[in-house]
C-alpha positions in Angstrom: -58.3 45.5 -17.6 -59.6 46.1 -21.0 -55.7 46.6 -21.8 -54.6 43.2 -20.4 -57.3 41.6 -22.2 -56.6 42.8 -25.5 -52.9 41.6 -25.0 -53.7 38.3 -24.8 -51.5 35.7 -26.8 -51.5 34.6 -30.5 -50.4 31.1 -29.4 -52.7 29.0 -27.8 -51.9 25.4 -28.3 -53.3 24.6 -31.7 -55.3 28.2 -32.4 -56.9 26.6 -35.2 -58.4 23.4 -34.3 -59.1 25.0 -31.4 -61.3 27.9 -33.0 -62.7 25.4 -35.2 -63.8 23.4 -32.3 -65.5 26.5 -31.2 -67.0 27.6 -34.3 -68.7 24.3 -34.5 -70.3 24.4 -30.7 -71.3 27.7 -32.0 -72.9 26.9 -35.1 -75.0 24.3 -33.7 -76.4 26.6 -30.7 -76.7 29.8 -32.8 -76.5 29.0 -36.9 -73.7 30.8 -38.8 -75.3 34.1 -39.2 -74.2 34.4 -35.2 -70.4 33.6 -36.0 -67.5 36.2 -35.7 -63.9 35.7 -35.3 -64.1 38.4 -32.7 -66.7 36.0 -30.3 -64.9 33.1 -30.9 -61.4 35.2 -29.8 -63.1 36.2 -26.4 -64.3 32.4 -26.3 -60.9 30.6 -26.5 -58.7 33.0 -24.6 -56.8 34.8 -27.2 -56.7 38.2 -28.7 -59.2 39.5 -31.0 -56.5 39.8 -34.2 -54.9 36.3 -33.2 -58.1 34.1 -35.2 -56.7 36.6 -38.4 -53.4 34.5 -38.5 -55.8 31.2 -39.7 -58.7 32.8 -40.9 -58.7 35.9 -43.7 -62.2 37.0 -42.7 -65.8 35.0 -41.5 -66.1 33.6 -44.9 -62.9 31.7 -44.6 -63.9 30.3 -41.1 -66.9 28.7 -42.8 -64.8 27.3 -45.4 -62.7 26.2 -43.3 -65.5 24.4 -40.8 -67.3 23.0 -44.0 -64.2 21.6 -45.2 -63.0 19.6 -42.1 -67.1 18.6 -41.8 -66.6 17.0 -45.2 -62.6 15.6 -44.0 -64.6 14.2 -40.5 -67.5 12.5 -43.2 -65.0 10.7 -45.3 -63.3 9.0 -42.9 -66.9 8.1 -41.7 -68.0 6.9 -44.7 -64.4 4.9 -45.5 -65.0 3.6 -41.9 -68.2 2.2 -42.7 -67.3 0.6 -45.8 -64.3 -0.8 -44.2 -66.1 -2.3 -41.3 -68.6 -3.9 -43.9 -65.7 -5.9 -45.3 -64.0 -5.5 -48.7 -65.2 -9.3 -49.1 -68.8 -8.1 -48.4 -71.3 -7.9 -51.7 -72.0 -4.3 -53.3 -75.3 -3.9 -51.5 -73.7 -4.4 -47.3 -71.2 -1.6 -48.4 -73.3 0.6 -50.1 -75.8 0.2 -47.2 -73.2 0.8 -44.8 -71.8 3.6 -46.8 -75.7 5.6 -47.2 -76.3 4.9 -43.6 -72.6 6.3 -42.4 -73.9 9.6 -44.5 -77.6 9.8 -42.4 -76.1 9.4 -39.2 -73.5 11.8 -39.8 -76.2 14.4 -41.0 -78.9 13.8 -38.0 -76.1 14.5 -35.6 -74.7 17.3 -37.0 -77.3 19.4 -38.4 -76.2 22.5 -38.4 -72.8 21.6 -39.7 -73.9 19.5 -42.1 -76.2 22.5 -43.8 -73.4 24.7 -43.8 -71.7 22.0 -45.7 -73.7 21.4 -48.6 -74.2 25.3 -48.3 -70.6 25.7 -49.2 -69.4 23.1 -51.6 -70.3 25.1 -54.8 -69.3 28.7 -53.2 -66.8 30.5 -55.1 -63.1 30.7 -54.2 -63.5 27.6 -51.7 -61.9 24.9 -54.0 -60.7 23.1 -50.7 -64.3 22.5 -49.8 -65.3 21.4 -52.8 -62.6 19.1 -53.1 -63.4 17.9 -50.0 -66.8 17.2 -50.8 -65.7 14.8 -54.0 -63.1 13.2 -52.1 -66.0 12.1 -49.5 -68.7 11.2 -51.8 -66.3 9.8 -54.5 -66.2 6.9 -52.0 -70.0 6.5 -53.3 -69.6 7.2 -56.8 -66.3 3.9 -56.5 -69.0 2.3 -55.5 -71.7 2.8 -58.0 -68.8 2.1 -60.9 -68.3 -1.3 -59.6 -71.4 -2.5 -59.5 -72.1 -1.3 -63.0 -68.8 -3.5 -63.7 -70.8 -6.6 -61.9 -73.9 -5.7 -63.8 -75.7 -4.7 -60.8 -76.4 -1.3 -62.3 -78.1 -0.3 -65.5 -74.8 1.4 -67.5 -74.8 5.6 -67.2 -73.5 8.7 -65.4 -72.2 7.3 -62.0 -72.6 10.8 -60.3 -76.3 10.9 -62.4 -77.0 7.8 -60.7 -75.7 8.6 -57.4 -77.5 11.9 -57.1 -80.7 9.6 -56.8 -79.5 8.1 -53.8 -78.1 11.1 -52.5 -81.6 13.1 -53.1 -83.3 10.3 -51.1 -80.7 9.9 -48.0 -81.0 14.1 -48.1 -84.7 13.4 -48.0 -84.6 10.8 -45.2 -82.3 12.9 -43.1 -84.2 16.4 -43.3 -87.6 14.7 -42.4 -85.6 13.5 -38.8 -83.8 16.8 -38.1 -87.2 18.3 -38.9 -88.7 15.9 -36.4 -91.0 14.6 -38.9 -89.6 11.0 -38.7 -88.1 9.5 -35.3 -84.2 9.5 -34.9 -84.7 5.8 -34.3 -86.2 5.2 -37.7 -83.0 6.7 -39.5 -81.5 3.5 -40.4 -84.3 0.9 -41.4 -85.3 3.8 -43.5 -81.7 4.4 -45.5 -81.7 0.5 -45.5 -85.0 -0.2 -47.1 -84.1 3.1 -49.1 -80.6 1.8 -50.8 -83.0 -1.6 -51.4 -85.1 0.0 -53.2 -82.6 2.0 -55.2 -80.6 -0.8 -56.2 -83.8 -2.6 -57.1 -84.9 0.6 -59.6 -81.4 0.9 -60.5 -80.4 -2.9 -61.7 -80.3 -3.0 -65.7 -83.1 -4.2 -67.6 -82.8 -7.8 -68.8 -83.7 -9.1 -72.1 -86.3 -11.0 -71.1 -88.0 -8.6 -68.2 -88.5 -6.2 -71.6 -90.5 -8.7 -73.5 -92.5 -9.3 -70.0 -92.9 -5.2 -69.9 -94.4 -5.3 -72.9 -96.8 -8.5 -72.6 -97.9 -6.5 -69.3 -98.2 -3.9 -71.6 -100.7 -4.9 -74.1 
């Protein structure tokens, strides 16, 4: 039996959306230390060397996984924007956008981690240019509204690491269970409100206000 089982085929419909598949179900159950190419083999059907053909070693699995998690949270995110309107103002997309990224982190944690885990990792350029091409949708977003004036003038990505930090913030304290899942997206709403409030540039006559206030 042993024999037989180690004879199983390469093939196996799409091998490597299917081990992918598995790899996620796996990460979210038992976190990436517990993944092997070897388990996930035994779990889809196919010989232990066939995962080898897709996948050099574990490291390229992850890569692999964080990549499509960053290919599945563009489309989310151009989804979002898209359903918002192209006519909508700045602030519905954006808002739309944010809230796209928080529900996409809450309900999938684990994958999520391993995602922001791996976008700087050496030799994974496919990951990392996954990652801009997803969050580049943002960053669009952040240069037109400093082309309407909406935003004070400066590093897009500067800028759009504020949000980000907050949104990250938002979504940890609900996978930690400190906030309700059902609080994710008045919080990412009033959140982008407040950021595009802090963000707006300063007008002439709000400085000479400031500085009344001031004395």
């Amino acid at each position: 039996m042993p024999e037989l089982a180690e004879q199983r085929p390469y093939h196996h419909g799409d091998l490597r959306s299917e081990l992918l598949r598995a790899a996620e179900r796996r990460l979210q159950t038992h976190g990436a230390d517990q993944l092997s190419l070897r388990d996930l083999a035994r779990e889809v059907g196919v010989s232990h060397a066939a995962p080898r053909r897709h996948f050099a070693d574990r490291r390229a699995l992850l890569s692999a996984l964080a990549e499509s998690g960053f290919l599945r949270l563009g489309a989310a995110l151009r989804a979002a924007v898209a359903e918002a309107g192209d006519g909508s103002d700045l602030a519905a997309r954006l808002r739309a956008a944010v809230t796209a990224y928080a529900r996409f982190a809450t309900e999938n944690a684990a994958l999520n981690d391993l995602m922001n885990s791996s976008k700087h990792h050496p030799g994974a350029p496919s990951v990392t240019e996954a990652a801009a091409a997803a969050f580049g949708q943002i960053i669009e977003l952040m240069e037109e509204g400093q082309a309407q004036g909406m935003l004070a003038e400066g590093d897009c990505e500067d800028v759009g690491l504020i949000l980000y930090a907050t949104a990250l913030g938002i979504t940890a304290m609900v996978n930690s269970g400190l906030v309700g899942p059902e609080r994710l997206d008045g919080l990412v709403q009033d959140a982008v409100s407040q950021f595009l409030r802090g963000a707006a540039p300063v007008r002439h006559g709000e400085d000479h206000a400031a500085a009344d206030t001031s004395d």
